[in-house]
C-alpha positions as CSV (number, residue, x, y, z in Angstrom):
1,X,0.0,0.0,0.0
2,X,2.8,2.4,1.4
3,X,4.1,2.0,-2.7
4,X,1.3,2.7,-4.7
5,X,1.1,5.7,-2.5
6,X,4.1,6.9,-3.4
7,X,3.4,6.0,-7.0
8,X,-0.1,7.9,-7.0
9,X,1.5,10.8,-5.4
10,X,4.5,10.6,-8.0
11,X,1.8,10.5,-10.6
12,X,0.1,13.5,-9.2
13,X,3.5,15.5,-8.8
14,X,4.3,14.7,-13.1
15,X,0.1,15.9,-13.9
16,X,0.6,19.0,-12.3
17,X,4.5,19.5,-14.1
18,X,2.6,18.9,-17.4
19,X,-0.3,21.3,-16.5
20,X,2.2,24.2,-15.7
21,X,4.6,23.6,-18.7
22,X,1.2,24.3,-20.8
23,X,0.1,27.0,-19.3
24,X,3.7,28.8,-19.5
25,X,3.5,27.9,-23.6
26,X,0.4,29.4,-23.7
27,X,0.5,32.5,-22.0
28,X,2.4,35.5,-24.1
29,X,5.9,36.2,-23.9
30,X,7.0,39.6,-22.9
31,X,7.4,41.3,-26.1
32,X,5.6,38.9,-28.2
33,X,1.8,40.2,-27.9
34,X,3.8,43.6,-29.2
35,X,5.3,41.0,-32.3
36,X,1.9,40.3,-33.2
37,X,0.6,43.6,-32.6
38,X,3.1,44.6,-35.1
39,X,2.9,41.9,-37.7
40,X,-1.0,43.0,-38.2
41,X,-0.6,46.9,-38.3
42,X,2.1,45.9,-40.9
43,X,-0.2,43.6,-43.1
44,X,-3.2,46.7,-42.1
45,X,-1.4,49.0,-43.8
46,X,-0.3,47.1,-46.6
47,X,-3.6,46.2,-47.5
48,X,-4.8,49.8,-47.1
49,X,-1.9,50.5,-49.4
50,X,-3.7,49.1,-52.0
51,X,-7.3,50.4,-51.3
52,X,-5.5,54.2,-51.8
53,X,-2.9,53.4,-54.2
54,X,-4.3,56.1,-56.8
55,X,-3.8,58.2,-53.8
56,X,-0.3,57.5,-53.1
57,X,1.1,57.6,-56.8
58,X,-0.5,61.3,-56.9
59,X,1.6,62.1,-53.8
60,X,4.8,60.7,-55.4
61,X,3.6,62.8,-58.5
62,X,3.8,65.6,-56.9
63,X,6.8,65.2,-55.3
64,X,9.0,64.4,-57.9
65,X,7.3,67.0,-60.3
66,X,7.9,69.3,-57.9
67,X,11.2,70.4,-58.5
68,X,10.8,70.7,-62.2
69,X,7.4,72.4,-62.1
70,X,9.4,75.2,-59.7
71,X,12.3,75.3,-61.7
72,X,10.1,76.1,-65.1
73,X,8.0,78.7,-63.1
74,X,11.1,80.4,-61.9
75,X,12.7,80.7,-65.6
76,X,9.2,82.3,-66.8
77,X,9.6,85.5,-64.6
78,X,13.6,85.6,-64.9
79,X,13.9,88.5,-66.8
80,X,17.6,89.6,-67.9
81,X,18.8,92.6,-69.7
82,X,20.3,92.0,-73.0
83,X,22.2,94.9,-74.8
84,X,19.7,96.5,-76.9
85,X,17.6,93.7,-77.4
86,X,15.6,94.5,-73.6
87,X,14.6,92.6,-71.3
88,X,14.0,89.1,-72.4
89,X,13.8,85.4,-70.4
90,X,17.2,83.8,-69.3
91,X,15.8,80.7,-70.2
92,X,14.6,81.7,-73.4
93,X,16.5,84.6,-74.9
94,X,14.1,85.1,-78.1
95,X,10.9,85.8,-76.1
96,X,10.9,89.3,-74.8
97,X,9.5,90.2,-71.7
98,X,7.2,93.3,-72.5
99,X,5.0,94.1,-75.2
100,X,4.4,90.3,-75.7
101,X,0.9,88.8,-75.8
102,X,1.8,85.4,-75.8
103,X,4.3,85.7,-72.8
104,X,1.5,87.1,-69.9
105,X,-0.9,84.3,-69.7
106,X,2.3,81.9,-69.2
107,X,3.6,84.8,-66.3
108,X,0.2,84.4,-65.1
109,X,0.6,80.2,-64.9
110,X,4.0,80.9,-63.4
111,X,2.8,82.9,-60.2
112,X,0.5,80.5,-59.4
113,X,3.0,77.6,-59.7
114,X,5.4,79.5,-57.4
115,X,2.2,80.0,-54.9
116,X,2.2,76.8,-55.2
117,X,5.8,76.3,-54.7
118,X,5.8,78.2,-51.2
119,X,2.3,77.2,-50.1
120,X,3.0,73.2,-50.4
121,X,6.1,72.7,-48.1
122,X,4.5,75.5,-45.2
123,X,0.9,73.3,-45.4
124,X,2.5,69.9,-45.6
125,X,4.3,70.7,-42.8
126,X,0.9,71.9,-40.8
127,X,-0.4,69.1,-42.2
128,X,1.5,66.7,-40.4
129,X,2.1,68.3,-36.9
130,X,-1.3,68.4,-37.2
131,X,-1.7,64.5,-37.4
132,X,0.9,63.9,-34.9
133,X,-0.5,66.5,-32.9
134,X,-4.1,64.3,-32.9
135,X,-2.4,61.0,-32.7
136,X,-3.5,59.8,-36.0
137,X,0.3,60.1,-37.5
138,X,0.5,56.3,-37.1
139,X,-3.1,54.3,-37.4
140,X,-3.0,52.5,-40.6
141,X,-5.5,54.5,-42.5
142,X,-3.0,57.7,-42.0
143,X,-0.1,55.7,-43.0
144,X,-2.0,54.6,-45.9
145,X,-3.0,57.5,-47.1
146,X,0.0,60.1,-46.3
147,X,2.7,58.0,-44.9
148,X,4.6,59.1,-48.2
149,X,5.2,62.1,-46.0
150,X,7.0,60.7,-42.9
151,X,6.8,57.3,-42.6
152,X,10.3,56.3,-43.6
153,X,11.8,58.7,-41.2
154,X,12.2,58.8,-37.3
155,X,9.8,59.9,-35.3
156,X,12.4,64.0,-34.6
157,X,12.6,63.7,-37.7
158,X,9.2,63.8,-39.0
159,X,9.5,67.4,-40.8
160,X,12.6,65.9,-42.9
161,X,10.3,65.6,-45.7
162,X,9.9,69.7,-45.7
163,X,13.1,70.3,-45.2
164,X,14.2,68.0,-48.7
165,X,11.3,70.3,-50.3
166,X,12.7,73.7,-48.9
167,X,16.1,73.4,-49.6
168,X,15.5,72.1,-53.6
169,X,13.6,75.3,-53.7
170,X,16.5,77.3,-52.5
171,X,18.5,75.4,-54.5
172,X,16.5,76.5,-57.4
173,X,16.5,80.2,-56.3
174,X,20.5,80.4,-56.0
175,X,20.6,78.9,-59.8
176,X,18.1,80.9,-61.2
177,X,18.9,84.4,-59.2
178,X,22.2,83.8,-60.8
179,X,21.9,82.4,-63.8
180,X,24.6,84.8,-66.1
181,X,26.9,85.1,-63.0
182,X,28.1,81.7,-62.9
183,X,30.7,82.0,-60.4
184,X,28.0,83.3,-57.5
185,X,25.6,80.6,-58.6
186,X,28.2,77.4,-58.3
187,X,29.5,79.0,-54.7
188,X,25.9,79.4,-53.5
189,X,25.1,76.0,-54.7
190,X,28.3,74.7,-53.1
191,X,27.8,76.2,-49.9
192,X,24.2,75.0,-49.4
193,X,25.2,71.9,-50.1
194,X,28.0,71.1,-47.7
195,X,25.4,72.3,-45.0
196,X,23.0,70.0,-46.3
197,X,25.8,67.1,-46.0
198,X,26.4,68.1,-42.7
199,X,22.8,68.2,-41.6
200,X,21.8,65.0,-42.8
201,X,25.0,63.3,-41.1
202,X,24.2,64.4,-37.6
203,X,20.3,64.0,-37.8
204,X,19.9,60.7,-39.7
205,X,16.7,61.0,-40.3
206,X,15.8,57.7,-41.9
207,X,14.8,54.8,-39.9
208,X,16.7,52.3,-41.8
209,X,20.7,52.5,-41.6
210,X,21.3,51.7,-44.9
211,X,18.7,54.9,-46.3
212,X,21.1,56.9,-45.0
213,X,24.3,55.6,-46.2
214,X,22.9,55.7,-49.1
215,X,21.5,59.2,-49.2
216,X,24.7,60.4,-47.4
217,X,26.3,58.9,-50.8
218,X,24.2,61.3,-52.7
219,X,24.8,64.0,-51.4
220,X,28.9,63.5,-50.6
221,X,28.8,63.2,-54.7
222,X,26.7,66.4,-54.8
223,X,28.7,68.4,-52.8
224,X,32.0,67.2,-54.5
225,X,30.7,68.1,-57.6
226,X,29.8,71.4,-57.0
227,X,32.6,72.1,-54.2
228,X,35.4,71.2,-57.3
229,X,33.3,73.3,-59.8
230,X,34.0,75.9,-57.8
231,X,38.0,75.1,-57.3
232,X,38.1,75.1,-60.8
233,X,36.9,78.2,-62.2
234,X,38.6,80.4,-64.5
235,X,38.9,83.9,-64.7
236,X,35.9,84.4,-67.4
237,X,33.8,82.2,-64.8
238,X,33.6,79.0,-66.5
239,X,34.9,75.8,-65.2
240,X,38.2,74.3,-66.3
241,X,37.3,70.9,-67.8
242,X,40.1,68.6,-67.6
243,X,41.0,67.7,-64.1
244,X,37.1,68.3,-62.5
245,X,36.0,65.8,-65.3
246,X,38.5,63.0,-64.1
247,X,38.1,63.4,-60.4
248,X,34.2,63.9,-61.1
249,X,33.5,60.5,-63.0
250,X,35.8,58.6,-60.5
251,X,33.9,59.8,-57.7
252,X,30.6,59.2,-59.4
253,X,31.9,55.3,-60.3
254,X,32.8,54.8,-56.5
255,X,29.5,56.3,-55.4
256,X,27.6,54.1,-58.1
257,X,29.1,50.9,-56.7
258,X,28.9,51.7,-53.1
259,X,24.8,52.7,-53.6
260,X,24.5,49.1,-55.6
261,X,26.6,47.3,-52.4
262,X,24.3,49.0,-50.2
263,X,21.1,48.6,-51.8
264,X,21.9,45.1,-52.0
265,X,22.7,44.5,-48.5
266,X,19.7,46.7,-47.8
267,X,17.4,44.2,-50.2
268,X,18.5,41.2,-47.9
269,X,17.5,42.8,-44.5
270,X,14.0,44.2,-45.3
271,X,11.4,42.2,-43.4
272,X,9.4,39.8,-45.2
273,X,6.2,41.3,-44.6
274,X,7.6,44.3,-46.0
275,X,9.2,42.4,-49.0
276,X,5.8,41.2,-50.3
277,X,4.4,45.3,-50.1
278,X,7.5,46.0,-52.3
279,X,6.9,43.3,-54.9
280,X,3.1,44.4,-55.0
């Protein structure tokens, strides 16, 4: 009797091991409820991705056209003085700038583009303090529909967007502005863009290391360019060809094949989840 009580109770004693290893698999790790939590706002937003898709493209539309749409307005009311010819466009030497019929209706389109130009950067950036004011910066219909603006970059960094759009339109005031003085305009340039180099090095604005290697790549070959333009400048204000050229295409080569190593590397530590957005 005394060992089948000592069996039973050993029986007992390995039931209630069992019952508590089951209960420890099935109760959350720390961290993992957040995994899953994660995982679905992920998939959430990639299938709202595709609901406002239309959406999206429009927003990438209008930032890349941006720049180019600025640039054109700016040429159209860049009137320079040309001997006795008057005032005609920089851009466009054989359309004169008074007494023209056909050249106000396009001054008219050019104001309101460069309305445009200054209004867009000063809303979008009301636009979204104003959702991470509310809270609604990251639920997966906001990211959906205007993560274009932010998403990719750190939460201080949230106004990096802006900032890209600001300084291409100062950019394309210092070019424009100076567009027969040739020496001003490639210092200016220069100039603005070492402190762009040097602000995008100490902020790092992008969540993913390897965005900002490679846009530090960018803009190192930017600033050489223009920085060596400058070095290289002759007396009449043009730049000497020879040496710039070389040391120009060499760095571009270098940059070219550190952005494909990186984008590589970058390609084989992106998430799967993400992965499948990308492919779609």
């Amino acid at each position: 009797q005394q060992q089948q009580q000592q069996q039973h109770e050993q029986h007992e004693r390995e039931q209630q091991h069992v019952s508590q290893h089951h209960s420890a698999d099935s109760s959350p790790e720390p961290g993992h409820e957040h995994g899953h939590h994660d995982s679905y706002h992920t998939l959430r937003v990639a299938s709202l991705c595709r609901q406002h898709r239309f959406l999206r493209a429009l927003e990438f539309l209008l930032l890349f056209s941006y720049e180019t749409l600025t640039e054109q307005a700016l040429q159209l009311v860049n009137c320079i003085s040309v001997g006795s010819c008057g005032r005609v466009l920089g851009e466009y030497p054989d359309v004169p700038c008074r007494g023209n019929s056909e050249y106000s209706p396009l001054l008219a389109v050019a104001v309101l583009i460069l309305i445009f130009s200054v209004v867009f950067p000063m809303a979008l950036w009301l636009f979204i303090r104003h959702l991470r004011t509310t809270g609604a910066a990251h639920t997966p219909e906001s990211e959906a529909k205007f993560g274009v603006f932010y998403d990719h970059f750190k939460s201080h960094c949230w106004w990096w967007e802006v900032q890209v759009i600001g300084r291409r339109l100062l950019l394309l005031l210092i070019y424009v502005s100076c567009y027969t003085n040739v020496a001003n305009r490639t210092y200016g340039i220069a100039v603005v863009n070492v402190f762009i180099l040097m602000a995008h090095a100490y902020m790092q604005p992008f969540h993913h290391t390897q965005d900002n290697h490679l846009e530090l790549i960018s803009l190192v070959m930017l600033t050489y360019a223009a920085v060596t333009k400058g070095m290289f400048l002759d007396g009449s204000g043009s730049a000497t060809t020879g040496l710039h050229v070389v040391l120009s295409t060499v760095l571009c080569v270098l940059g070219v094949a550190a952005a494909v190593e990186a984008l590589r590397r970058h390609l084989q530590l992106v998430p799967q989840s993400i992965q499948s957005v990308l492919r779609f």
